[in-house]
DRENDO-1510 file (C-alpha; in Angstrom, 1 decimal, always signed):
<recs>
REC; n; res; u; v; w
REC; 1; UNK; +86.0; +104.4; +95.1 .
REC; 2; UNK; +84.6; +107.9; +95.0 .
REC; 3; UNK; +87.6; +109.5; +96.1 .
REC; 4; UNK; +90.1; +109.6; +98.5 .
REC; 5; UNK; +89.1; +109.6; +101.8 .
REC; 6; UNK; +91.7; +112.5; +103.1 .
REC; 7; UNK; +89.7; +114.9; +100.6 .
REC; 8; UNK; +86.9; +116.3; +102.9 .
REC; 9; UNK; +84.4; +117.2; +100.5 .
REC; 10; UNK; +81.5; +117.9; +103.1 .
REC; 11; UNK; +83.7; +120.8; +104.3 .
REC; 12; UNK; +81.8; +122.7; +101.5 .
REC; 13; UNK; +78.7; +122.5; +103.3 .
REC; 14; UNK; +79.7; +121.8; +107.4 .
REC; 15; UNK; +82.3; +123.6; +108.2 .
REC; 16; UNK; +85.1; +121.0; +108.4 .
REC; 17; UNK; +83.5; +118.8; +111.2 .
REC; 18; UNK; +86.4; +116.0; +111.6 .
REC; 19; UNK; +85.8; +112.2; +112.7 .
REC; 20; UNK; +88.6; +111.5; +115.1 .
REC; 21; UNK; +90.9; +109.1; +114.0 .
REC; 22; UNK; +92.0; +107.0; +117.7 .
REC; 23; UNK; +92.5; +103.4; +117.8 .
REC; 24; UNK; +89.9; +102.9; +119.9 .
REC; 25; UNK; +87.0; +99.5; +118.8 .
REC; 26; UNK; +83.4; +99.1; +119.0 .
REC; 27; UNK; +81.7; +95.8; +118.5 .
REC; 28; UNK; +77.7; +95.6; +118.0 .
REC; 29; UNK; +75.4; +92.5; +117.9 .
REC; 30; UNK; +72.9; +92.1; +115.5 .
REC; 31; UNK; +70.1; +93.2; +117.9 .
REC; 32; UNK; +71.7; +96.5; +118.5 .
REC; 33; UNK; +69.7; +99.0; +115.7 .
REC; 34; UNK; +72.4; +101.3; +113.7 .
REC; 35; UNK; +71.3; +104.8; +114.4 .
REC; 36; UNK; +69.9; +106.3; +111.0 .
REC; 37; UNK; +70.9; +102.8; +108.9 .
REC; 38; UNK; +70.4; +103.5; +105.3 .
REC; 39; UNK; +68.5; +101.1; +103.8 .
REC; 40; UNK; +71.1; +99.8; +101.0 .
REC; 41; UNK; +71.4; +96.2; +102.7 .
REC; 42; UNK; +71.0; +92.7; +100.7 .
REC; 43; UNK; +67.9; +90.9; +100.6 .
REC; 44; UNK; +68.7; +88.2; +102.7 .
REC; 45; UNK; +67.0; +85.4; +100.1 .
REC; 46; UNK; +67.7; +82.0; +99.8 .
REC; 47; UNK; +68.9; +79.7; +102.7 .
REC; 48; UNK; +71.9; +80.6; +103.4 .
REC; 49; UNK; +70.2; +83.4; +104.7 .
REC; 50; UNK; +69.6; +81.2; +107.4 .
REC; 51; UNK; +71.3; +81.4; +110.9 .
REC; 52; UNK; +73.7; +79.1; +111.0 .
REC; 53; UNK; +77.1; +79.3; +112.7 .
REC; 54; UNK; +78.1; +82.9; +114.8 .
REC; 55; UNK; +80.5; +84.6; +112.8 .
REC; 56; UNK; +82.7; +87.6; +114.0 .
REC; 57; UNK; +83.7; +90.4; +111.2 .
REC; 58; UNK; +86.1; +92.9; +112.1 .
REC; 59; UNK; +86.1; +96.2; +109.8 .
REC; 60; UNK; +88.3; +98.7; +109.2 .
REC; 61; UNK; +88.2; +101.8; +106.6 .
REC; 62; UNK; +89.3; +104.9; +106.3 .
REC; 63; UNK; +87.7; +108.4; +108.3 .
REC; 64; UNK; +84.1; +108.7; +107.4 .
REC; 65; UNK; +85.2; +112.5; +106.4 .
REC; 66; UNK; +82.8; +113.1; +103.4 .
REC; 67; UNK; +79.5; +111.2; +101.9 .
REC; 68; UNK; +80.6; +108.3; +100.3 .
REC; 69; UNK; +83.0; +107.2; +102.6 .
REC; 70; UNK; +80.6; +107.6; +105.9 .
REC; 71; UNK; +78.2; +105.5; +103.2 .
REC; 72; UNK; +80.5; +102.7; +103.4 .
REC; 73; UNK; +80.8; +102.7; +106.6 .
REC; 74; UNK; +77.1; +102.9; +107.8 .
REC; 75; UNK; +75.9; +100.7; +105.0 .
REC; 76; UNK; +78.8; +97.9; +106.4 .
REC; 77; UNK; +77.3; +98.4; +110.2 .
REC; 78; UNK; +73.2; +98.2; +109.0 .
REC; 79; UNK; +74.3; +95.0; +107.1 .
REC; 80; UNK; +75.6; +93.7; +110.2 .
REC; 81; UNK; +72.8; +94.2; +111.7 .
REC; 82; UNK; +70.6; +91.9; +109.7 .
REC; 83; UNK; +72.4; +88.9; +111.1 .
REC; 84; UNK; +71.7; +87.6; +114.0 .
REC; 85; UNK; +74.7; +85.2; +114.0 .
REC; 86; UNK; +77.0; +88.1; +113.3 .
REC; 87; UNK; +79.0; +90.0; +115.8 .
REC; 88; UNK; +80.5; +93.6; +114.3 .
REC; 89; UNK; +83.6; +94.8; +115.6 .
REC; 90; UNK; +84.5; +98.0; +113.9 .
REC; 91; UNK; +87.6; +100.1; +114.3 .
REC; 92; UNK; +87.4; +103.7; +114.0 .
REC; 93; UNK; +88.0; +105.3; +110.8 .
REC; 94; UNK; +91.6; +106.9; +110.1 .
REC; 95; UNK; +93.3; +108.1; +107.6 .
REC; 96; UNK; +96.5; +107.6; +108.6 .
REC; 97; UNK; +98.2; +104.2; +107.2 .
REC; 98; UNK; +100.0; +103.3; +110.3 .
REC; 99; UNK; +97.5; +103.4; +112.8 .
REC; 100; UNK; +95.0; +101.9; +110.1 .
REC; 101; UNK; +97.7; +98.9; +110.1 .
REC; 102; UNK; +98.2; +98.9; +114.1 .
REC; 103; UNK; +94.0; +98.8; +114.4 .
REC; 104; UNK; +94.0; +95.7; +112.0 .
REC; 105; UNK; +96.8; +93.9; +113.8 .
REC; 106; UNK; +94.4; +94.7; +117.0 .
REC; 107; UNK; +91.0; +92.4; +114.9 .
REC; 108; UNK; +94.2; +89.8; +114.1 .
REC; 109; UNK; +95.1; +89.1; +117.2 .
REC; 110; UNK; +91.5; +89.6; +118.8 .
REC; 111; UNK; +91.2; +86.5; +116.6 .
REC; 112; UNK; +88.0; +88.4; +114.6 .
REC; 113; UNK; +86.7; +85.1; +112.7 .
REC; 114; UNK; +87.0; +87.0; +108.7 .
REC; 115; UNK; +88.0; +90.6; +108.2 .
REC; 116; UNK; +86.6; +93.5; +105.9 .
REC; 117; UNK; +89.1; +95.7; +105.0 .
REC; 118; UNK; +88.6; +99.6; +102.7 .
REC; 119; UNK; +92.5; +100.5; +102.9 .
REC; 120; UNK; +93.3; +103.5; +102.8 .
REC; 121; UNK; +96.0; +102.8; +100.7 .
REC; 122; UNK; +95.7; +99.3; +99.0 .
REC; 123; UNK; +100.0; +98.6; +98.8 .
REC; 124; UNK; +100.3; +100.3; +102.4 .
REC; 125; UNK; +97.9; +97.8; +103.6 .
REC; 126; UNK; +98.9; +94.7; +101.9 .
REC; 127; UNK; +101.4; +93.5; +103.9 .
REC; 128; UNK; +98.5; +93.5; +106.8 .
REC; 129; UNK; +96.1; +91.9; +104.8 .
REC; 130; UNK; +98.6; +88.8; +103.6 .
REC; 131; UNK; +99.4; +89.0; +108.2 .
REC; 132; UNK; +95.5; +88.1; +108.5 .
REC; 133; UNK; +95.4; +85.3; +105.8 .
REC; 134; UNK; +98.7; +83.7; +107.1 .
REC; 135; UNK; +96.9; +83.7; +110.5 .
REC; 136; UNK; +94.1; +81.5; +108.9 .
REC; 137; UNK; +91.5; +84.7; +109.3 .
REC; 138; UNK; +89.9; +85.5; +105.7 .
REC; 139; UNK; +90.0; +89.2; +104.0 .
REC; 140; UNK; +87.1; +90.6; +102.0 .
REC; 141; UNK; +89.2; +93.5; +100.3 .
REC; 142; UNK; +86.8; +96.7; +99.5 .
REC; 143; UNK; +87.8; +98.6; +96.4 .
REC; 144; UNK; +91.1; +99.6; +96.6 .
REC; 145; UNK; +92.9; +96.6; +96.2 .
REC; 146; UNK; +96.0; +95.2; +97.8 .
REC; 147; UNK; +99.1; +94.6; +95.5 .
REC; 148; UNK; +98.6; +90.5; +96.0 .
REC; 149; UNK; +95.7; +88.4; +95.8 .
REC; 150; UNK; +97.5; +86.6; +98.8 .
REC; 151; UNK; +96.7; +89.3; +101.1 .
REC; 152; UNK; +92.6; +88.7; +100.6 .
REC; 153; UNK; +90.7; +85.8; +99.9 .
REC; 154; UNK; +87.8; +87.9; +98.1 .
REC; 155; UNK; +87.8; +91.5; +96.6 .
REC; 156; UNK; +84.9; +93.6; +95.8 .
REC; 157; UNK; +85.0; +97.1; +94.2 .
REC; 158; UNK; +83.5; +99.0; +91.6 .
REC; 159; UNK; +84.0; +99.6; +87.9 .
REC; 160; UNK; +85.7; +102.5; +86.8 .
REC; 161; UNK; +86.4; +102.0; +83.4 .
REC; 162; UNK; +82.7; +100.9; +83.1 .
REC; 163; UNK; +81.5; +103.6; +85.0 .
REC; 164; UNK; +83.6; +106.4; +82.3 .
REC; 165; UNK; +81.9; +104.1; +79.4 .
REC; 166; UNK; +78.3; +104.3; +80.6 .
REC; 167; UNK; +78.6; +107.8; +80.8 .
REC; 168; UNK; +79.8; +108.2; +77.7 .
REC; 169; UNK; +77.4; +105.8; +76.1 .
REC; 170; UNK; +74.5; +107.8; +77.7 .
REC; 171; UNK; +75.6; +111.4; +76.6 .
REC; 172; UNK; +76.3; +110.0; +73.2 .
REC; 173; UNK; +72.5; +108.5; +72.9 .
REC; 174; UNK; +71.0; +112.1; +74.6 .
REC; 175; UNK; +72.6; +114.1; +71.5 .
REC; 176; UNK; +71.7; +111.7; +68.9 .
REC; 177; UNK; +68.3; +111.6; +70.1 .
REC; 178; UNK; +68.8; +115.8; +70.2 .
REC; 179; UNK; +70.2; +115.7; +66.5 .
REC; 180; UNK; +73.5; +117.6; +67.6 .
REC; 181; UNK; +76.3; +116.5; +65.1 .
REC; 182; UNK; +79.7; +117.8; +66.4 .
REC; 183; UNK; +78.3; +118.2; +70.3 .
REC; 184; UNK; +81.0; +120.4; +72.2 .
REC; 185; UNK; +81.5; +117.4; +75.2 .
REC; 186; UNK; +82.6; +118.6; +78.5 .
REC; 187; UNK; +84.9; +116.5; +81.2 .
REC; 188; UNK; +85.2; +117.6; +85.3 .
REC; 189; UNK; +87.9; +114.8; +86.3 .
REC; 190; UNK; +89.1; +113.8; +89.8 .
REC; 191; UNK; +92.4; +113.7; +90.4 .
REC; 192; UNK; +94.4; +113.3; +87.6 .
REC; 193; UNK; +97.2; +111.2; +89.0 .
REC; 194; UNK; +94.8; +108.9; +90.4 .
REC; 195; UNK; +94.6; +105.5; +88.4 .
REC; 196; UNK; +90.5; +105.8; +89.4 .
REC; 197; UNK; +90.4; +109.0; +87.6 .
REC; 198; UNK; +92.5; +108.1; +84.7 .
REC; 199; UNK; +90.6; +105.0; +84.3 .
REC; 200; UNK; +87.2; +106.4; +84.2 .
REC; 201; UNK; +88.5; +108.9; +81.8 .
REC; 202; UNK; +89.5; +105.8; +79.4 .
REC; 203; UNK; +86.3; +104.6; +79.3 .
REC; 204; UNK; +84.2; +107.9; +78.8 .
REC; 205; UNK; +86.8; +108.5; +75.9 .
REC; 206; UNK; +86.6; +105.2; +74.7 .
REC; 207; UNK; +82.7; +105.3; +74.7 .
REC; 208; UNK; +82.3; +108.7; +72.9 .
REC; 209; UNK; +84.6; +107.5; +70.2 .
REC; 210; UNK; +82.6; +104.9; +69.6 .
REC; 211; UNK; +79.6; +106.9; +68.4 .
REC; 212; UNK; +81.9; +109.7; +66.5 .
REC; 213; UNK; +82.3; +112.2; +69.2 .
REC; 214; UNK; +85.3; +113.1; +71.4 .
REC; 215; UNK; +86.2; +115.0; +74.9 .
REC; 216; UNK; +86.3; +119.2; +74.5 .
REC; 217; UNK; +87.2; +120.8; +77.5 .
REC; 218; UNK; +88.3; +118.9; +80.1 .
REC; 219; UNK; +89.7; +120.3; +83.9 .
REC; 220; UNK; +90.7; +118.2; +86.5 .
REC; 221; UNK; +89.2; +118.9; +90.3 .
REC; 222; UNK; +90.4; +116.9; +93.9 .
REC; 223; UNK; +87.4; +115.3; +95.0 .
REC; 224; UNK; +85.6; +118.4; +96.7 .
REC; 225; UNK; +82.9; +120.5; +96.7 .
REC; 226; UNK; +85.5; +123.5; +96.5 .
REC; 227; UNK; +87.4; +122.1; +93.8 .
REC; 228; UNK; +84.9; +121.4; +91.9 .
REC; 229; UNK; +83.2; +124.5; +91.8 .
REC; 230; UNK; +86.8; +126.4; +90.9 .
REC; 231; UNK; +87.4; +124.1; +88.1 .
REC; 232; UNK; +84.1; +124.3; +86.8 .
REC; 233; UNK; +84.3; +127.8; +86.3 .
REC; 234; UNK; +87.4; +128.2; +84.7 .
REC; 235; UNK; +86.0; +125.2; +82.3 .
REC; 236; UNK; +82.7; +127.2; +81.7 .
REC; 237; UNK; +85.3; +130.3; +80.7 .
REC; 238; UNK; +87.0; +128.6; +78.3 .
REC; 239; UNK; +84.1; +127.3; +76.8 .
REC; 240; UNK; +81.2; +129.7; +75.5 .
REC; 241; UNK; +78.9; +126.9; +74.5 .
REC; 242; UNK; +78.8; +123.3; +75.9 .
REC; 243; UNK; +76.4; +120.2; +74.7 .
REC; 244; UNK; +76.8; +117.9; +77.9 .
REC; 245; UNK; +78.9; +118.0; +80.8 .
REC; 246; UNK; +80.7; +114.8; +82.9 .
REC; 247; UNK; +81.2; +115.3; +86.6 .
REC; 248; UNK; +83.0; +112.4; +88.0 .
REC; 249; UNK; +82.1; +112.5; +91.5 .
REC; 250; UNK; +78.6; +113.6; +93.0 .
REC; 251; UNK; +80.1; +115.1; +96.6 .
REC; 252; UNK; +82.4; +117.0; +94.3 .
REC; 253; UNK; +79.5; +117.9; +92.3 .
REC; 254; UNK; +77.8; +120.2; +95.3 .
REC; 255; UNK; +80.5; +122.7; +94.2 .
REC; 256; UNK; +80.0; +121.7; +89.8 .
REC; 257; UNK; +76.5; +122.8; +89.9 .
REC; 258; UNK; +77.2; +125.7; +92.2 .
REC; 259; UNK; +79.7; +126.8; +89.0 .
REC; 260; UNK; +77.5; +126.4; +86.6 .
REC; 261; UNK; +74.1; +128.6; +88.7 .
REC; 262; UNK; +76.7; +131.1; +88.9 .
REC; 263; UNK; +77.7; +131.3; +85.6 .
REC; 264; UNK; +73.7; +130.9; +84.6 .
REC; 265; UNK; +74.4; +128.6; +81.9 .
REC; 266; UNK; +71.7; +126.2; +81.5 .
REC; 267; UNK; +72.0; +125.1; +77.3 .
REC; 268; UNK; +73.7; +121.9; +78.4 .
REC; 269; UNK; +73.2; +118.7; +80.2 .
REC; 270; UNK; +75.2; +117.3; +82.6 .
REC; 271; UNK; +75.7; +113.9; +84.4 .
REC; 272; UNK; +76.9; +113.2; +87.7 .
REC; 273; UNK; +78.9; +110.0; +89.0 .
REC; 274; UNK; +78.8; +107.8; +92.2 .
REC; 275; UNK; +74.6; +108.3; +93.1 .
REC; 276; UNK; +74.2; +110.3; +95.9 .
REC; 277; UNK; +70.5; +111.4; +97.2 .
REC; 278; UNK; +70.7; +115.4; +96.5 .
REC; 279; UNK; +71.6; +114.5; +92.9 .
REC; 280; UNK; +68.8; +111.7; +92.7 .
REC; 281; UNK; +66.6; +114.4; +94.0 .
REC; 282; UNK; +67.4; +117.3; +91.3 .
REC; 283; UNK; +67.6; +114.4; +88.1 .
REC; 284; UNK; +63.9; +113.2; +89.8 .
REC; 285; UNK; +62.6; +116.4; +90.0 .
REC; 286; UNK; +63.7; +117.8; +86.7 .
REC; 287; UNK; +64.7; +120.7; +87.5 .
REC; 288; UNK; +68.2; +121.2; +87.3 .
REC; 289; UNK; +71.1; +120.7; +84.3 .
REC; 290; UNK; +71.9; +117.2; +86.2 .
REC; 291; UNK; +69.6; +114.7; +84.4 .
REC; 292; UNK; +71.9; +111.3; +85.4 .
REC; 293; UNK; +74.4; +110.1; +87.1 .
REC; 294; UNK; +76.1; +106.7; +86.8 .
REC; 295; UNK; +76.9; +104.5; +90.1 .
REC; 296; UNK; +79.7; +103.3; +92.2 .
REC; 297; UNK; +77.8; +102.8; +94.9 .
REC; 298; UNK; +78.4; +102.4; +98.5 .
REC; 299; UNK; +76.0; +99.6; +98.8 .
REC; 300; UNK; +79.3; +97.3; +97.9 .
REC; 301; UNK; +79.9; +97.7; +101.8 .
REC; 302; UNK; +76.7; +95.9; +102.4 .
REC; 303; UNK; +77.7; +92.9; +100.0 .
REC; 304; UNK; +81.0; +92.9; +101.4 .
REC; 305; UNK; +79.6; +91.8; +104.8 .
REC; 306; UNK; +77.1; +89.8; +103.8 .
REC; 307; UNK; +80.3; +87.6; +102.1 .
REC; 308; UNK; +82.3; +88.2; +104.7 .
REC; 309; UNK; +79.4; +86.4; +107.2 .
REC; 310; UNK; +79.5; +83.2; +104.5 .
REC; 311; UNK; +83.3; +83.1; +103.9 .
REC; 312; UNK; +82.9; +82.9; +108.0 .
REC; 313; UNK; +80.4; +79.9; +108.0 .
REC; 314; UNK; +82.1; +78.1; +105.1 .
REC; 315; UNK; +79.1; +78.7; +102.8 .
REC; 316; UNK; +79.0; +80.0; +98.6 .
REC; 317; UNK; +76.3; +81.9; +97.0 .
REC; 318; UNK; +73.0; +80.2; +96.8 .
REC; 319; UNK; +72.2; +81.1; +93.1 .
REC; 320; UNK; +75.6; +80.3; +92.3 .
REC; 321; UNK; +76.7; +76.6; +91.0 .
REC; 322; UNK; +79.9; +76.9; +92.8 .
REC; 323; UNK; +80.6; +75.8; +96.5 .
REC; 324; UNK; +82.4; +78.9; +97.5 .
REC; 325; UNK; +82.7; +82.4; +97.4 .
REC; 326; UNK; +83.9; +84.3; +94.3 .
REC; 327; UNK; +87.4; +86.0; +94.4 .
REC; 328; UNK; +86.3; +89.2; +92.6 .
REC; 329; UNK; +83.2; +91.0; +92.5 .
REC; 330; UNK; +82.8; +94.2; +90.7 .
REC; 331; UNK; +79.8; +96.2; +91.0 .
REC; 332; UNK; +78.1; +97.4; +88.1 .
REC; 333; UNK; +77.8; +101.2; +87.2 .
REC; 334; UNK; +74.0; +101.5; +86.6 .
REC; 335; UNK; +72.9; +104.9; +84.6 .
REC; 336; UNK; +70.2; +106.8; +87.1 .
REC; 337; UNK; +67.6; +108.5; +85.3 .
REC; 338; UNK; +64.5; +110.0; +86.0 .
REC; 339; UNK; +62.7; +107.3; +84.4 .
REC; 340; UNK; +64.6; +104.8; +87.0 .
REC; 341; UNK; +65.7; +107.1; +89.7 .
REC; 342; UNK; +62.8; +105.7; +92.4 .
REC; 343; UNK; +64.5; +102.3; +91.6 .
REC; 344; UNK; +67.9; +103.6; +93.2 .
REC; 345; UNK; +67.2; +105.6; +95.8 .
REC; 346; UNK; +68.0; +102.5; +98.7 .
REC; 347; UNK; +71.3; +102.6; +97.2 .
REC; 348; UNK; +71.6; +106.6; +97.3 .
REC; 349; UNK; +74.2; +108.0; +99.7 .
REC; 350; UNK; +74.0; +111.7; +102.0 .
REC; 351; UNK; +76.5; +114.3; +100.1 .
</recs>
């Protein structure tokens, strides 16, 4: 994922405003029209697009306490609501493991017919997640895994190691084109002990190596707008000159660019990770340090309910040879540019 959920990075810009975390359930029909849906849902192609037998998903994820998590969320409820056969029972967002667990044990014995779980904490909530597949009810696990594949019958998530890689790939190929030999390469981290973080740190290391170039300074920020701007600037203090700049995380980005218009440094380039809409907007317009940013997008919450509603009616993917659902999907980490940007923007998510 992005982050962790407990990190409010919108605090930076609201004030703190707080989703309540109760164990209280709301359930919509198809017909009912999301309030502001985004418009990252799946095509609905092919005919298992079809209605066919009534399926009900039950959701649960953590509180909806900064962009890309309230992404998830929203994206899971519009896709919902391209269904006519479905029927979306959602429990409120929490961020504490026990009352996440109680709230799942309420879609289990509510006899929900396939469940879409976003742990909190994958190993906290595994022992729920093998609870629903032992009571014959299917799990689509979204992004941070369980410890066992017995505890979901289909995991989706992104890349991270991929997502460090195509970074790296893309700031290598910007200072070739530029002619800059030994480029000084910059690195704004999540958290550090976060195996997210540590993997998408791999892969931008991994990348750069690969066309002669290596990490320089390197700070490691928590996920928020706040963070991000302090570690910025002590980065951009211990560095005098930079060539390019990673920022891991596009919420805790808000407070990276605020660094760096502070500090009025402007002789590098930076690129941005996860794809939210105010950084699609400053790499389309041009006119800002931020000229990419590489996906892990929130959109996998659509696709997790659109499997979820097949799993439920006993149905694979129509371009797929295979009868069933896939165990694992991972998303792929697209590079945004301006060139591509307009192509992304149903996918983008509100910082």
């Amino acid at each position: 994922m992005s982050g962790p959920s407990s990190l409010a990075r919108r605090r930076f810009l609201t004030g703190g405003a707080a989703v309540g975390a109760g164990a209280l359930l709301a359930a919509c029909t198809s017909n009912e029209s999301p309030q502001s849906a985004p418009q990252a849902v799946a095509g609905n192609a092919g005919q298992n697009s079809q209605p066919g037998q009534h399926v009900t998903i039950g959701f649960s994820a953590p509180a909806a306490d900064h962009g890309w998590m309230a992404a998830m969320t929203k994206n899971a409820r519009a896709q919902a609501g391209q269904f006519s056969d479905v029927t979306f029972t959602a429990t409120e967002g929490t961020n504490d493991v026990n009352q996440q667990i109680a709230q799942v044990e309420t879609l289990i014995n509510q006899k929900v017919g396939v469940l879409v779980i976003l742990p909190f904490d994958g190993k906290a909530l595994t022992q729920v997640g093998q609870q629903a597949m032992d009571a014959g009810i299917p799990v689509v696990n979204v992004d941070r895994v369980f410890d066992t594949p017995l505890a979901y019958r289909t995991w989706i998530g992104g890349d991270n190691y991929r997502m460090g890689v195509n970074a790296g790939n893309y700031i290598a190929g910007e200072l070739k084109k530029k002619g800059v030999a030994s480029p000084v390469i910059g690195e704004v981290a999540g958290i550090d002990s976060l195996p997210l973080t540590q993997e998408r740190s791999q892969g931008f290391r991994d990348a750069l190596a690969k066309h002669g170039f290596a990490v320089g300074p390197r700070v490691s920020a928590q996920f928020t707008p706040e963070s991000g701007e302090q570690m910025t600037s002590n980065l951009l203090q211990s560095a005098p000159k930079l060539d390019a700049l990673w920022n891991h995380d596009d919420d805790q980005g808000i407070g990276v660019l605020a660094a760096i218009d502070n500090a009025r440094r402007n002789e590098f380039f930076m690129v941005g990770g996860a794809g939210s809409r105010n950084m699609m907007d400053l790499i389309k317009a041009d006119s800002s340090v931020i000229k990419a940013t590489v996906l892990y997008s929130p959109s996998m919450a659509s696709s997790a309910i659109a499997l979820a509603r097949l799993l439920g009616q006993d149905k694979g993917i129509g371009d797929l040879a295979e009868h069933e659902i896939p165990a694992n999907v991972t998303t792929y980490s697209a590079v945004v540019t301006k060139e591509n940007v307009d192509s992304y923007a149903d996918v983008a998510f509100d910082s």
